[in-house]
C-alpha positions as CSV (number, residue, x, y, z in Angstrom):
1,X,-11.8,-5.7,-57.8
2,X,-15.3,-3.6,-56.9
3,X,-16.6,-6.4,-55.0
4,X,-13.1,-6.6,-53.1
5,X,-13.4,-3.5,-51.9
6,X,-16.9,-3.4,-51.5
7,X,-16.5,-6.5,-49.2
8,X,-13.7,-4.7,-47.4
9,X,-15.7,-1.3,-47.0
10,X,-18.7,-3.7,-45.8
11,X,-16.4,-4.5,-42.9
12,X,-15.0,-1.2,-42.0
13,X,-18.2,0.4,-42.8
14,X,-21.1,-1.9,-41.4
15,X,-23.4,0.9,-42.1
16,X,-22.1,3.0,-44.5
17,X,-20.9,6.3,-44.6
18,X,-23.8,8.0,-43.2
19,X,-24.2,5.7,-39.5
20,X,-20.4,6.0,-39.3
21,X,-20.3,9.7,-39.7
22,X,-23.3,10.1,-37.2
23,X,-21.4,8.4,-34.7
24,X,-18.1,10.6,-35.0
25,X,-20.7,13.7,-34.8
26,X,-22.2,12.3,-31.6
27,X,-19.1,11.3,-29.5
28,X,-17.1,14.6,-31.1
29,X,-20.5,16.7,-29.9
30,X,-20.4,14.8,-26.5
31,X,-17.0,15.1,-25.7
32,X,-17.2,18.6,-26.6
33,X,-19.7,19.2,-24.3
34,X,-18.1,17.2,-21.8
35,X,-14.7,19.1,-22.3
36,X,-16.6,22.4,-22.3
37,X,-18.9,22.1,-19.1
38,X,-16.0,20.5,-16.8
39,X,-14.2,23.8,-17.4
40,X,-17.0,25.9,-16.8
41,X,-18.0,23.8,-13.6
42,X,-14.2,25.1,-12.1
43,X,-16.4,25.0,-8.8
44,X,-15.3,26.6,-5.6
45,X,-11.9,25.9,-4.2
46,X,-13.0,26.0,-0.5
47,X,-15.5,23.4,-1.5
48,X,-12.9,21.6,-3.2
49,X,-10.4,21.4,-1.1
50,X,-13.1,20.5,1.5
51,X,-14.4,17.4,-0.4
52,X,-10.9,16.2,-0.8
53,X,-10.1,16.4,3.0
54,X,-13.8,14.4,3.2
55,X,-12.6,11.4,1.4
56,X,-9.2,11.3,3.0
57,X,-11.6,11.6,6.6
58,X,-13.5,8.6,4.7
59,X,-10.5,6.7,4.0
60,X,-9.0,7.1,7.0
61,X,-12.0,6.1,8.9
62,X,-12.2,2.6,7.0
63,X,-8.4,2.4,7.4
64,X,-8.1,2.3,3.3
65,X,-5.8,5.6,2.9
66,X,-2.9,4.3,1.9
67,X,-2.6,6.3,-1.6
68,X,0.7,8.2,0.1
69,X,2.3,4.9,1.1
70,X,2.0,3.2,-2.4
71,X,3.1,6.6,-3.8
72,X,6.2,6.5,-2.1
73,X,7.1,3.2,-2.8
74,X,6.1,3.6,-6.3
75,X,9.0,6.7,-6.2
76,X,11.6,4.2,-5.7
77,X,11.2,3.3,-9.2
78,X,12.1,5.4,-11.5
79,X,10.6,2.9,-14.1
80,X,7.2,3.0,-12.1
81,X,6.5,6.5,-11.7
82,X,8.0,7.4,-15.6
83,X,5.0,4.4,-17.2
84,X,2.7,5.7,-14.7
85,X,2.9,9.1,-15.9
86,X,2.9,8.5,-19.2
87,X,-0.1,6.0,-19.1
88,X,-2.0,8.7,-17.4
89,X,-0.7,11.0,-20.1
90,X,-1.1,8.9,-23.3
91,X,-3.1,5.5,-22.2
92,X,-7.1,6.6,-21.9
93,X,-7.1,8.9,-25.3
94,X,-5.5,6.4,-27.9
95,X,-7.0,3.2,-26.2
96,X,-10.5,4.1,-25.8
97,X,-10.9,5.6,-29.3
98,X,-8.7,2.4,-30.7
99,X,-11.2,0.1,-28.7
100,X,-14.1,2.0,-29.8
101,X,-12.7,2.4,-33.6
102,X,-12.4,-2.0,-33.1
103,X,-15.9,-2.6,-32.0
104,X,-17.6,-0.3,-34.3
105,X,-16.0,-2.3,-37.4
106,X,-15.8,-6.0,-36.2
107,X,-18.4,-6.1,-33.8
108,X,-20.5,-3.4,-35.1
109,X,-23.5,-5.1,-32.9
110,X,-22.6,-4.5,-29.8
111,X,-20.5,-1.0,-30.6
112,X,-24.2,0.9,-29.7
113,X,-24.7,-0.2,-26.1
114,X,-21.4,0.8,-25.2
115,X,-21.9,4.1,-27.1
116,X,-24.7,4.4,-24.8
117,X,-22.9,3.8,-21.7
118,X,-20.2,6.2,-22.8
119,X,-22.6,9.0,-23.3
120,X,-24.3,8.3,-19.9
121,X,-21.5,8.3,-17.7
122,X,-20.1,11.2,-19.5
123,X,-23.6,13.3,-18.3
124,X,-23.0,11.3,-14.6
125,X,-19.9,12.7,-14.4
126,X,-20.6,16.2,-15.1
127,X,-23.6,16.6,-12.9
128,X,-21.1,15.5,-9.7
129,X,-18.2,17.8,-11.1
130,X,-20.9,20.3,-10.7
131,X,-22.4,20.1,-7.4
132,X,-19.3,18.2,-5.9
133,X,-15.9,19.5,-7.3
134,X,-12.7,17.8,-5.5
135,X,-9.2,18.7,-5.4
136,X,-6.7,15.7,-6.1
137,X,-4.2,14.5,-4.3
138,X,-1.5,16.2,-6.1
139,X,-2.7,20.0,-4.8
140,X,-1.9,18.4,-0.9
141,X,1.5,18.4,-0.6
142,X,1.4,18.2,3.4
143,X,0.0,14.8,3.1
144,X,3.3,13.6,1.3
145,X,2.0,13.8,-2.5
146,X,4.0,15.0,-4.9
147,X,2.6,15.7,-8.7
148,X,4.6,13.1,-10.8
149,X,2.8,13.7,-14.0
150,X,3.5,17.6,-13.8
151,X,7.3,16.1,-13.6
152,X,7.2,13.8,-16.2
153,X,5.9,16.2,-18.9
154,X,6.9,19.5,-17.4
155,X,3.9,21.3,-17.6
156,X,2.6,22.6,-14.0
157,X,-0.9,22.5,-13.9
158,X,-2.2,23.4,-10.3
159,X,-5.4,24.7,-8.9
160,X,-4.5,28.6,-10.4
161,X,-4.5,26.9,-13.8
162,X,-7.9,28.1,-14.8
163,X,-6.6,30.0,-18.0
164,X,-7.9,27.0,-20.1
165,X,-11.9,27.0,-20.4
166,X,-11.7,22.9,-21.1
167,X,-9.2,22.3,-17.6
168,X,-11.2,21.9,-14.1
169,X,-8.8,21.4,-11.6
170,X,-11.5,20.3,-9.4
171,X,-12.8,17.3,-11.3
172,X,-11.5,14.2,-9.5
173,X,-14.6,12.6,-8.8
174,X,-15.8,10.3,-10.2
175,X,-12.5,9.1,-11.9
176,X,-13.0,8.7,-15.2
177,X,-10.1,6.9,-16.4
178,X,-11.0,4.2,-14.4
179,X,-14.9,4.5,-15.8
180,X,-13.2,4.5,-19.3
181,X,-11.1,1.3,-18.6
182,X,-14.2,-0.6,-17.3
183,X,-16.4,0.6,-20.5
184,X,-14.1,-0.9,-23.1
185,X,-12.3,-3.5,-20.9
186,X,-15.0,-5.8,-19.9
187,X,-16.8,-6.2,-23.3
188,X,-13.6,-6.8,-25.0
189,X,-12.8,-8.9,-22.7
190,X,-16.3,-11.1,-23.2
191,X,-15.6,-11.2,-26.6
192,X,-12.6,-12.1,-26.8
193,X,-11.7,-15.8,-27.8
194,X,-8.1,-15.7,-26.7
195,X,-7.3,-16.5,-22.8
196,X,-4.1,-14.1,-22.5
197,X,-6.3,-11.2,-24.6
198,X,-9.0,-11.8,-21.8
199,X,-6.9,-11.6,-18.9
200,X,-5.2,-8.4,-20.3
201,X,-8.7,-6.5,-21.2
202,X,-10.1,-7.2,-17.3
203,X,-6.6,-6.0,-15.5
204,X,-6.2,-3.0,-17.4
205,X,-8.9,-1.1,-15.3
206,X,-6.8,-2.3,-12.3
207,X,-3.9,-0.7,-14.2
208,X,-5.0,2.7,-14.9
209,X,-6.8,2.2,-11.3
210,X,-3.1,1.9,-10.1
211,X,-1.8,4.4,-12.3
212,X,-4.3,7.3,-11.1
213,X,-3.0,6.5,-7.5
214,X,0.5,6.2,-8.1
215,X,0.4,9.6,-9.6
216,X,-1.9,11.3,-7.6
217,X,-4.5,12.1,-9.9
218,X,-7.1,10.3,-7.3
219,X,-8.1,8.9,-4.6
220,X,-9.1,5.3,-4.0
221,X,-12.4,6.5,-3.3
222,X,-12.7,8.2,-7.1
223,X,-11.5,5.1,-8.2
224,X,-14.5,3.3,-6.6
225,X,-16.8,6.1,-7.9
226,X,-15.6,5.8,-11.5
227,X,-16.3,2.3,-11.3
228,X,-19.7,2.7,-10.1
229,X,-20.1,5.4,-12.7
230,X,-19.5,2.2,-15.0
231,X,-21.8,0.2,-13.8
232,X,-24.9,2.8,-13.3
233,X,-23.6,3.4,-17.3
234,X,-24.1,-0.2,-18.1
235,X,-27.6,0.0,-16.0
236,X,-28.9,2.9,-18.0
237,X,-28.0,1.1,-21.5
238,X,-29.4,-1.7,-20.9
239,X,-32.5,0.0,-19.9
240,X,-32.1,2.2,-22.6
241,X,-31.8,-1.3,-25.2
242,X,-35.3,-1.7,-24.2
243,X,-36.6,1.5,-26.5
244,X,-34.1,-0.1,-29.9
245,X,-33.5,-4.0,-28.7
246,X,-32.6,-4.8,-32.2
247,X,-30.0,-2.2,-32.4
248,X,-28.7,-0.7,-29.0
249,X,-28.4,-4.2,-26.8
250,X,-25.0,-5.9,-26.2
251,X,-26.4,-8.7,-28.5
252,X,-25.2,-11.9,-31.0
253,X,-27.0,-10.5,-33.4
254,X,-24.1,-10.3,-36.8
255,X,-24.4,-7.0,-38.1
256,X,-26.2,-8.0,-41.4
257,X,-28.9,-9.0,-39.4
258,X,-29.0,-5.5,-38.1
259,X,-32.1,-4.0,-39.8
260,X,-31.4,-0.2,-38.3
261,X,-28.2,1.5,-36.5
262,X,-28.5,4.7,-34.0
């Protein structure tokens, strides 16, 4: 019976008690910090405004602004717009801590790069919050938007919301859904041995990619941005794996060959 459960505590626990406590301290003190700053960095709503009739200019200019025409064809499904809402609502919390929660205990070795990447594009995203805070989509109503998730769940949060110190209403580039999706999407998707789990893992960035348009949370261009926030996360770790290759790099290594966690 004790070396049943010692062999099952192995698996949840890779590291014991102590590395997985450390990592719920880090990401609960990052996210924090992360909540805490965007709503401190409520930026000016000139400015913000501003930026968000920059990108539409942008899109416009490449011929790519077509967020209010898949909007309103989205809006003649009630089906579409009611899961679009509600992935924006419910799908980045529960997934990203469930994929997290999954790599930690059954691939425990490569759970530290993507730590990593988490807590860099985290910083990345703050920084442009800071010196470029955008207004979504959903605060332009003249350009045919309409805020489905305010709808859907009947809260009205708008650019006067400022009451909360964690809410920036201002904070729509990069898009982080989108750099949340790619974090946890492609490495579950490399290490994946089923075909169909594979395929699922690489569209769901598409899919929250499409949900942050079709509820004007975003812009195409924030959804471009949060990817590349992805990648220059996935840069930094892997130059970061250089300081702790046996521990921080998206390895092979099993994790009883792991002679140190961080």
């Amino acid at each position: 019976m004790g070396s049943r459960v010692q062999s099952v505590q192995s698996r949840l626990l890779p590291h014991g008690w102590l590395d997985a406590l450390r990592q719920i301290f880090l990401f609960g003190l990052a996210y924090l910090a992360y909540r805490l700053v965007r709503g401190f960095a409520e930026g000016n709503a000139s400015a913000a405004f501003a930026h968000a009739r920059d990108l539409i200019s942008i899109e416009r200019t490449l011929h790519v602004f077509v967020e209010p025409s898949i909007q309103a064809w989205a809006s003649g499904s009630h089906v579409i717009i009611v899961l679009a809402s509600w992935l924006y609502v419910n799908a980045q919390g529960p997934v990203t801590i469930g994929a997290l929660l999954y790599l930690y205990m059954r691939h425990n070795s490569r759970f530290y790069f993507v730590r990593n990447m988490f807590m860099i594009a985290m910083a990345i995203a703050l920084v442009v919050y800071v010196v470029f805070p955008t207004a979504p989509p959903r605060f332009m109503p003249e350009w045919g938007f309409t805020d489905t998730v305010s709808d859907f769940t009947g809260v009205k949060l708008t650019e006067h919301s400022l009451s909360s110190v964690v809410y920036n209403p201002y904070a729509s580039v990069p898009s982080m859904h989108v750099a949340f999706a790619l974090m946890i999407g492609w490495p579950l998707a490399s290490l994946s041995t089923r075909l169909p789990v594979r395929i699922l893992w690489r569209l769901y960035p598409l899919l929250m990619a499409f949900v942050i348009i079709v509820t004007a949370n975003h812009f195409i261009l924030d959804a471009i941005l949060g990817a590349l926030t992805a990648l220059a996360s996935a840069y930094g770790a892997r130059w970061l794996a250089r300081v702790r290759p046996h521990a921080w790099r998206f390895s092979n290594v099993t994790p009883g060959r792991l002679t140190a966690s961080g």
